[in-house]
MILUM-362533 format. One line per field, with one value per residue (C-alpha): residue number from 1; residue in three letters; x, y, z. Coordinates in pm, whole numbers, plus 50000, padded with zeros to 5 digits. Layout:
REM MILUM-362533
seq = NUM; ...
type = ALA; ...
xx = X; ...
yy = Y; ...
zz = Z; ...
This chain:
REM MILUM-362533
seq = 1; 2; 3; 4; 5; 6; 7; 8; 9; 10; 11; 12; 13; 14; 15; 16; 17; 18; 19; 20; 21; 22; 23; 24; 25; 26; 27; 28; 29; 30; 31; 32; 33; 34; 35; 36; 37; 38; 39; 40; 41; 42; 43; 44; 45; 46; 47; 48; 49; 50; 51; 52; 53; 54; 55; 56; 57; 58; 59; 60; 61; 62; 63; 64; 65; 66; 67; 68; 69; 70; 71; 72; 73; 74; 75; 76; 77; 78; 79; 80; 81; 82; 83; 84; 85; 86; 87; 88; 89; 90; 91; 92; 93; 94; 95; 96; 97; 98; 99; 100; 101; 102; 103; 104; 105; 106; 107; 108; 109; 110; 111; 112; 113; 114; 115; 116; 117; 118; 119; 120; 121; 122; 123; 124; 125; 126; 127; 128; 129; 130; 131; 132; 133; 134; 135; 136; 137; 138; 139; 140; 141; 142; 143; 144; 145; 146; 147; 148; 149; 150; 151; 152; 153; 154; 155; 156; 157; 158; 159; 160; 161; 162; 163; 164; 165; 166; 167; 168; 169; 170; 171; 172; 173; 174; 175; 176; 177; 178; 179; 180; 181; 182; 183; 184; 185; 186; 187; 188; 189; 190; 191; 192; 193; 194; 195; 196; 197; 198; 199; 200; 201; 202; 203; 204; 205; 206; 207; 208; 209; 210; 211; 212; 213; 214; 215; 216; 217; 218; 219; 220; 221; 222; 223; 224; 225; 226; 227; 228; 229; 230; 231; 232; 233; 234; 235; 236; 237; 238; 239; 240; 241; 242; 243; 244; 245; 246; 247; 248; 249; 250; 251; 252; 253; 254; 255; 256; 257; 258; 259; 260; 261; 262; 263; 264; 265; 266; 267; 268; 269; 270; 271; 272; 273; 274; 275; 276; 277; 278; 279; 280; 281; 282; 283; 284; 285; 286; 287; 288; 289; 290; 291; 292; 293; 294; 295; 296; 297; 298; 299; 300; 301; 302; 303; 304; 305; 306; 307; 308; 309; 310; 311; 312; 313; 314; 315; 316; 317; 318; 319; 320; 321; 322; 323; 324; 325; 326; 327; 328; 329; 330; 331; 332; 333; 334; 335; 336; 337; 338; 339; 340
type = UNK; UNK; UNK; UNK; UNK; UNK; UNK; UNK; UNK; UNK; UNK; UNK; UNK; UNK; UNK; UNK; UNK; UNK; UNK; UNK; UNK; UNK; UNK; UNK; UNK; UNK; UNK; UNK; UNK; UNK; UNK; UNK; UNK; UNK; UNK; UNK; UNK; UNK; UNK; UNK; UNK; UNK; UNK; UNK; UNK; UNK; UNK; UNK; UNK; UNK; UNK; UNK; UNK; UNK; UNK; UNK; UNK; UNK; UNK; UNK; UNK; UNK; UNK; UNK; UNK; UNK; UNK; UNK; UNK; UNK; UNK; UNK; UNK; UNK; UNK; UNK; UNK; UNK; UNK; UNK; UNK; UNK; UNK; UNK; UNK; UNK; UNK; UNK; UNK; UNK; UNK; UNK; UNK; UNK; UNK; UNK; UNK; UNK; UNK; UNK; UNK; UNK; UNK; UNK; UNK; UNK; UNK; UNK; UNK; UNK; UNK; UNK; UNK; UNK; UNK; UNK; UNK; UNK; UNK; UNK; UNK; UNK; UNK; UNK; UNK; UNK; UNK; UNK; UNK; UNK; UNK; UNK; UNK; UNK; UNK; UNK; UNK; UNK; UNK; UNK; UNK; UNK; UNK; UNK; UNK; UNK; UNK; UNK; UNK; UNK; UNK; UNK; UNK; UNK; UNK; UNK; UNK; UNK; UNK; UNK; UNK; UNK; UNK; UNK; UNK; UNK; UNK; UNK; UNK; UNK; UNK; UNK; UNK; UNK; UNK; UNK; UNK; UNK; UNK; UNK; UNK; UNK; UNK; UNK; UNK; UNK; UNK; UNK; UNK; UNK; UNK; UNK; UNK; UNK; UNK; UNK; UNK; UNK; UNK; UNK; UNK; UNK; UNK; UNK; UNK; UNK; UNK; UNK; UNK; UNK; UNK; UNK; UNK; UNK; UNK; UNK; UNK; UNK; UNK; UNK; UNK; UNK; UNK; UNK; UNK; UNK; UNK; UNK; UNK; UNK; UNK; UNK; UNK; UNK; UNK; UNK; UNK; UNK; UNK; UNK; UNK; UNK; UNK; UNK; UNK; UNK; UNK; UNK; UNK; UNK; UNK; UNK; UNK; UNK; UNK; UNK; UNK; UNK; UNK; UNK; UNK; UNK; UNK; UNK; UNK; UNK; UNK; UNK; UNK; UNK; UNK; UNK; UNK; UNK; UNK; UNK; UNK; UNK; UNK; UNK; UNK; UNK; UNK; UNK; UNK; UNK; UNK; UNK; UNK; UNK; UNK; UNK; UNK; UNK; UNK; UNK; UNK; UNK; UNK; UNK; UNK; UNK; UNK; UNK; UNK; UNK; UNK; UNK; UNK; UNK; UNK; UNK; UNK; UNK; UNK; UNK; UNK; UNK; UNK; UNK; UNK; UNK; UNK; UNK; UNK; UNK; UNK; UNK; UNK; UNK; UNK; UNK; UNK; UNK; UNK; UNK; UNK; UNK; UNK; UNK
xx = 02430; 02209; 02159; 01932; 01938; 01756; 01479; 01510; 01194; 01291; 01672; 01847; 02148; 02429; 02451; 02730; 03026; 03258; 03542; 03815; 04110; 04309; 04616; 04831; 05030; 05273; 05489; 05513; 05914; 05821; 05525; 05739; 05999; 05761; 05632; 05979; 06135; 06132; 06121; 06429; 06486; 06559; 06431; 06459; 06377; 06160; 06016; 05648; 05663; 05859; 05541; 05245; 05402; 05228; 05450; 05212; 04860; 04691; 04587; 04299; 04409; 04264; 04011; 03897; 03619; 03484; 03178; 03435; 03540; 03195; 03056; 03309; 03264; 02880; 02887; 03096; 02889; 02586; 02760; 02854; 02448; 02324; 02155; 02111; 02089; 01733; 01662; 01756; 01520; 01729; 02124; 02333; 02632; 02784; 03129; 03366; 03451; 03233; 03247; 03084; 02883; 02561; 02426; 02412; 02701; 02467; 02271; 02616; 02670; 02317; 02291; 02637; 02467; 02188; 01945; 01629; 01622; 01608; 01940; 02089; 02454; 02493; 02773; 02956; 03372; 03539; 03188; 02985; 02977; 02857; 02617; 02478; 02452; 02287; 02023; 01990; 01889; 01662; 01494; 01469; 01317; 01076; 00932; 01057; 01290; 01354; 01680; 01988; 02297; 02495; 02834; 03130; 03428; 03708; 03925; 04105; 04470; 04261; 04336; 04705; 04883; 05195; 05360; 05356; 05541; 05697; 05749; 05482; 05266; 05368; 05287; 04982; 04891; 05055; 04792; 04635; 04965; 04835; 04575; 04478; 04172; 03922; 03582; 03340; 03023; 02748; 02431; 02144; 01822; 01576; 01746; 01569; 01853; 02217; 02197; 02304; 02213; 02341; 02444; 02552; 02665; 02843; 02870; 03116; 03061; 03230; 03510; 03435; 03695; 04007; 04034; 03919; 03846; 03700; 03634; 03315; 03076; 02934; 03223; 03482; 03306; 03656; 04004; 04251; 04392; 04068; 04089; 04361; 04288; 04452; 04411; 04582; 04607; 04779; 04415; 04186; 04404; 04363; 03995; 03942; 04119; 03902; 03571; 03688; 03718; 03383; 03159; 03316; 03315; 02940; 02855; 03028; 02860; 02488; 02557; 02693; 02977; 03364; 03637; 03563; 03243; 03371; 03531; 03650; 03719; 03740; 03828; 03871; 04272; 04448; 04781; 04947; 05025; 04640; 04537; 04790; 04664; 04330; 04446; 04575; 04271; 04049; 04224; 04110; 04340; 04533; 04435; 04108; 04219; 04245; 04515; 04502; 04657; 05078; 04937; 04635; 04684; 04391; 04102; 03844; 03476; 03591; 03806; 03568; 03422; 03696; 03825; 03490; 03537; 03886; 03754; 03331; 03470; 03582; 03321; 03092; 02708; 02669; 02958; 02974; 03183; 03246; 03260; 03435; 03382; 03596; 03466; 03571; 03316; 03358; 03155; 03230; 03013; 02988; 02806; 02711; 02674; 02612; 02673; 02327
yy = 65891; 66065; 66469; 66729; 67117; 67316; 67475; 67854; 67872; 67620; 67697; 67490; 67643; 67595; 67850; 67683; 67482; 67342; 67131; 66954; 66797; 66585; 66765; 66466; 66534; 66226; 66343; 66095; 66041; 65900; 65701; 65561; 65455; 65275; 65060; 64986; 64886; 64521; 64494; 64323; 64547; 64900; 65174; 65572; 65756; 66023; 65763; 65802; 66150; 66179; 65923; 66083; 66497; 66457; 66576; 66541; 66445; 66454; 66111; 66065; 65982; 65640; 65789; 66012; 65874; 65923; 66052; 66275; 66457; 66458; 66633; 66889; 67014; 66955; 67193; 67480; 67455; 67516; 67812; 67983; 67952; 68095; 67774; 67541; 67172; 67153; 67392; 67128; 66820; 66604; 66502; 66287; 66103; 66078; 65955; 65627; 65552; 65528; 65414; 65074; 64884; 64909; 65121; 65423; 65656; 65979; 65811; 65873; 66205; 66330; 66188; 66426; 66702; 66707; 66733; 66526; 66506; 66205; 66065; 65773; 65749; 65754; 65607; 65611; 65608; 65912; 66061; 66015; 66352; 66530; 66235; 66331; 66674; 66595; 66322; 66607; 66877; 66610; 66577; 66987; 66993; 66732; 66890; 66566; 66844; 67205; 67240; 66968; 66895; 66677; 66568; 66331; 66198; 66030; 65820; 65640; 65612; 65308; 65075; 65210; 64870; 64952; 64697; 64466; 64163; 64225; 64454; 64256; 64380; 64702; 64738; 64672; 64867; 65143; 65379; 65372; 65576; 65849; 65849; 66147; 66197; 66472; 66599; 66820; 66980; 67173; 67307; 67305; 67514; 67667; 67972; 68299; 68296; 68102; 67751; 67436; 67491; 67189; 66761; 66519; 66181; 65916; 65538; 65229; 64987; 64743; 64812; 64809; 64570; 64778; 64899; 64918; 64804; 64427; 64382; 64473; 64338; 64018; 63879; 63916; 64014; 63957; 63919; 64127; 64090; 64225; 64583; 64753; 64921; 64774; 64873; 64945; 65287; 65305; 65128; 65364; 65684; 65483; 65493; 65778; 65964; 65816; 65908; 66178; 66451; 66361; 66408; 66763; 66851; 66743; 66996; 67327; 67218; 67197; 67493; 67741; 67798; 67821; 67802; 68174; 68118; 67980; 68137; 67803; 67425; 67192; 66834; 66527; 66501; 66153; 66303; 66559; 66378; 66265; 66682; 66762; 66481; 66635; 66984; 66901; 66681; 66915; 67253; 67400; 67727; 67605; 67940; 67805; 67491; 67474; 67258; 67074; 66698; 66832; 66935; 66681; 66376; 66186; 66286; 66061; 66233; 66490; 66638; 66884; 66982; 67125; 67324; 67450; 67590; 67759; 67971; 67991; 68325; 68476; 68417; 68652; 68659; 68548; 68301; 68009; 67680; 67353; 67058; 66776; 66394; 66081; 65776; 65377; 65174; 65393; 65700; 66039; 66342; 66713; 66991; 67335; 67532; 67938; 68180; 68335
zz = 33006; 33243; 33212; 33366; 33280; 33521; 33496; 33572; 33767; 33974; 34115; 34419; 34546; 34762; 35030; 35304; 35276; 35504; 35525; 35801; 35808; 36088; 36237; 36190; 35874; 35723; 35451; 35134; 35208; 35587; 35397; 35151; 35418; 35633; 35345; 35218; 35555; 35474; 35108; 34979; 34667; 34733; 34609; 34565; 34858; 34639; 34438; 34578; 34588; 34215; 34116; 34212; 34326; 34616; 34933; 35264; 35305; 35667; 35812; 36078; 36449; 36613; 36768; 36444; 36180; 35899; 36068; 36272; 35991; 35822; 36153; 36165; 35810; 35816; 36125; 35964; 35643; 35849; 36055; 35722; 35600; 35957; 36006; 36315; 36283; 36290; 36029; 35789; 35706; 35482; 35619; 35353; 35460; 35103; 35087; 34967; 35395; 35640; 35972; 35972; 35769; 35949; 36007; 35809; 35860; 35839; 36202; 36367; 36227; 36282; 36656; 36781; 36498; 36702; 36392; 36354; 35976; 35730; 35719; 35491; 35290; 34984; 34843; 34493; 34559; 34488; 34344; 34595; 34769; 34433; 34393; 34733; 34617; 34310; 34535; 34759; 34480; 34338; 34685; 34727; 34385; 34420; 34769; 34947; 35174; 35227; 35345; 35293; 35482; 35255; 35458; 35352; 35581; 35400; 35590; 35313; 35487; 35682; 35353; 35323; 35315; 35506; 35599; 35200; 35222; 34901; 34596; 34389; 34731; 34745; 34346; 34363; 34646; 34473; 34420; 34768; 34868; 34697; 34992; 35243; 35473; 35467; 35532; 35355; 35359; 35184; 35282; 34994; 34946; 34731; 34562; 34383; 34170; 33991; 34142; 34008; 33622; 33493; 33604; 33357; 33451; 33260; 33365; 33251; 33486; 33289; 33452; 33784; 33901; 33798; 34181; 34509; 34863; 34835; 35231; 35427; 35193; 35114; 34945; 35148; 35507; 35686; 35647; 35657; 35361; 35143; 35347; 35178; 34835; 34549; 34163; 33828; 33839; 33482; 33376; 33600; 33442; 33077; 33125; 33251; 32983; 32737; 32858; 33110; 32847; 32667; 32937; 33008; 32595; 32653; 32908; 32758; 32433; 32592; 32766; 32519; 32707; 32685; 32982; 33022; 33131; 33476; 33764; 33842; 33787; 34049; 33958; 34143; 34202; 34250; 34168; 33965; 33669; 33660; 33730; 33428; 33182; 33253; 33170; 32856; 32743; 32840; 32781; 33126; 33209; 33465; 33662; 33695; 33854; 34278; 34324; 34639; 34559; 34641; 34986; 35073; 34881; 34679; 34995; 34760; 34755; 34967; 34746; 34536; 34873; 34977; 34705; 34671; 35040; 34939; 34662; 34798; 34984; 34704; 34367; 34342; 34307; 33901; 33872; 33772; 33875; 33738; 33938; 33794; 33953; 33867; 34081; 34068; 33921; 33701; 33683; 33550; 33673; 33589; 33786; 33679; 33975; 33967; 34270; 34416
């Protein structure tokens, strides 16, 4: 367990956000067809969509990245703060994708930025963008930068396997056809007042082979067959459910606060039946939930980001948001974050 409460004389903030998706949008029905073309056994036609309630997600074209999408967002996030690329010092490319495996995705981003900060990824599956914001806050606060761009670009319809040979294929690539691609952004800096107030962080890396992507690395540097995500997501759900709600519990209880004291929640989603298991753990109003999975899919880190750009428009100065982060590995993250 790994916590840090802010203090009030020292206050980073967030003051731009952006996000991006593709245009290309592919409907779970005309997924689920595709994968099922050759399978021998037949099976529902709404049986992904039934599964997981997610109806579209958008999908990256050949020639998009996951630095595309990080440069788009990280662009907008800067517009919204009044800030040109080189007003910022520190640029983190935080995010599950990326576009190769050397070097560092945030080189690629920064060179079509045009920025001339410090730039390196950061990279923690689905929690890796709020990781980068927490690294970044750290950096802010410890005089190591000024301002931060911290980017992610999600491009996690790559390691779709659609074409499985068979249904004991298609099984266990189950959960990466919950997958949709996104970018996000936010723009960090020392703030007179709100902030982030609060980052806890909880870590069970015993199980850190119940899913994932197993190519790219040292063990399995090539091969097709080690590119496409497979997991148990019945397992990931199971653990998550029993130290999801904990870490959350945790953070109200340091805080002295209830569910009122938030304007909003925003959660990691995988799917709806995850988003609803969290509800009822957790006893969130669903009113304070931004629902994004039916539309967009599981977008991995980028998925906080970009609820946090829906609703940034409308808090006002003095609220307060939770940010919730579920990662493989596994990790569990919360964020206090106040409106300046």
């Amino acid at each position: 367990m790994l916590k840090h409460t802010s203090d009030p004389r020292q206050r980073v903030g967030i003051t731009g956000v952006g996000s991006a998706l593709p245009d290309a949008v592919l409907t779970s029905h005309s997924l689920q067809r595709e994968a099922t073309a050759h399978l021998a056994k037949s099976l529902p036609g709404t049986l992904l969509a039934q599964a997981t309630g997610i109806d579209t997600r958008h999908v990256a074209a050949d020639d998009e990245y996951a630095s595309t999408l990080a440069l788009r967002a990280g662009r907008r996030a800067l517009a919204q703060a009044s800030l040109d690329p080189h007003d910022i010092d520190l640029l983190l490319f935080a995010s599950a994708s990326r576009d190769m495996v050397e070097p560092a995705t945030a080189h690629i981003v920064q060179a079509r930025l045009g920025s001339k900060a410090h730039a390196l990824d950061v990279t923690n599956a689905c929690n890796s963008f709020v990781n980068g914001i927490d690294v970044a806050r750290s950096a802010i606060l410890a005089g190591r930068a000024r301002r931060a761009l911290v980017v992610t670009g999600e491009t996690p319809t790559r390691a779709i396997r659609r074409a499985p040979a068979d249904f004991a294929e298609f099984r266990a690539g189950f959960a990466g056809y919950t997958f949709g691609d996104a970018g996000a952004a936010v723009v960090l800096e020392a703030v007179e007042r709100g902030g982030i107030l609060d980052v806890d962080t909880e870590t069970h890396s015993e199980h850190w082979e119940v899913g994932g992507i197993p190519g790219g690395g040292s063990r399995h540097p090539r091969g097709d067959e080690h590119t496409y995500f497979r997991g148990d997501g019945h397992e990931l759900r199971g653990v998550f459910e029993k130290v999801g709600a904990s870490v959350v519990e945790r953070t109200l209880y340091r805080l002295g606060l209830d569910w009122d004291g938030f304007a909003k929640v925003l959660v990691h989603q995988v799917t709806v039946p995850y988003l609803e298991r969290f509800a009822e753990l957790t006893g969130v109003p669903v009113d304070k939930l931004v629902v994004t999975v039916p539309e967009l899919g599981n977008i991995a880190s980028a998925s906080i980001g970009v609820q946090l750009e829906r609703v940034y428009g409308e808090l006002t100065a003095g609220e307060r948001v939770l940010f919730v982060g579920l990662g493989g590995g596994i990790s569990i993250m919360t964020m206090v974050w106040e409106k300046s």
